[in-house]
N, C-alpha and C positions, 0 to 999 in steps of 0.2 A: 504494500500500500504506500509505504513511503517513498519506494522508487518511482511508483507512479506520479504521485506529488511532485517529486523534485523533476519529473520529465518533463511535466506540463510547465512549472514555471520556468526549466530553460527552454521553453519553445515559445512561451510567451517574449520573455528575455529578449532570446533571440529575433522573433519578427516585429517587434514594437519599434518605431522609429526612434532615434534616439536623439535625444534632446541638445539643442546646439551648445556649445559651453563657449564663454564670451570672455574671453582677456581685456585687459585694459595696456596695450603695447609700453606708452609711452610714461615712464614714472617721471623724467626728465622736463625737459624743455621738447624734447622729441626723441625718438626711439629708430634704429635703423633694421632694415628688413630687406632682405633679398632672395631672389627669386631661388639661388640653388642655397644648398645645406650648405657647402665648403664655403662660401664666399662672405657668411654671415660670420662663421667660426671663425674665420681667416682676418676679420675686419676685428670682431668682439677678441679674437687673440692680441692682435693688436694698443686695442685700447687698454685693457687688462695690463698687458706689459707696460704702457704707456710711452709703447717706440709712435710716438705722435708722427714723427718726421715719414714712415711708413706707410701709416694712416693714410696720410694725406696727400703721401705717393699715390697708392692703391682706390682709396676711397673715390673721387673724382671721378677717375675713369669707370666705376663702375655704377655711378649712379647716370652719369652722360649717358650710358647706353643704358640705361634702365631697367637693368640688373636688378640696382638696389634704389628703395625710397627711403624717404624719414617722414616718419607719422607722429602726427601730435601730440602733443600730451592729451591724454584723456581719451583718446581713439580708442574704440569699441569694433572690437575684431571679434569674427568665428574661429575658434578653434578648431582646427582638422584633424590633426594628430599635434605628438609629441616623441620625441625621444631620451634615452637615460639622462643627454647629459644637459636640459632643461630647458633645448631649443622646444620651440611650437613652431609650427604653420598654420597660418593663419588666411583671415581672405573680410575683407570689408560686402558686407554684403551688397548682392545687387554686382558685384565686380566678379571679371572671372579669373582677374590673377591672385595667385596664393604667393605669398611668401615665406620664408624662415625667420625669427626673429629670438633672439632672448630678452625676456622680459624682466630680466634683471639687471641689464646694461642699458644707460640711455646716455645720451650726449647734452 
């Protein structure tokens, strides 16, 4: 009987749409987000170290081709997934690009 129970509610589980989970990007003055996973790390490694002079190599050229943005404080993003090490992807709704961001670094 109990197996039965536990079947039903991972079947429910499973087909029930699941509800969007909403980040707030930018804790800063603005938050940065790019399109691939390595180019977020690569930037937020940057800052962390605080090799600024790199940054600012790097940065530029990757928001010109629009790789990466910077989203506002207070931007209310979908969460689409995440991974171990506390990036999200995210996507503004109504928009169909998703980007990577960490929401514990802001500029």
């Amino acid at each position: 009987m109990k197996s039965i129970l536990l079947i039903a509610l991972i079947s429910v589980a499973l087909t029930s749409p699941v509800a969007a989970q909403t980040v707030e990007v930018a804790k800063g003055q603005k938050s940065i987000a790019c399109q691939k996973e390595e180019t977020v790390e690569l930037l937020t490694y940057l800052l962390e170290t605080n090799d600024l002079s790199s940054y600012y190599t790097a940065a530029p050229q990757e928001f010109r081709s629009g790789e990466c943005v910077a989203f506002p404080k207070g931007q209310q993003m979908d969460v689409l997934e995440s991974d171990s090490r506390g990036l999200v992807k995210v996507r503004i709704k109504g928009d169909p690009h998703e980007y990577w961001t960490d929401p514990s670094i802001s500029k």
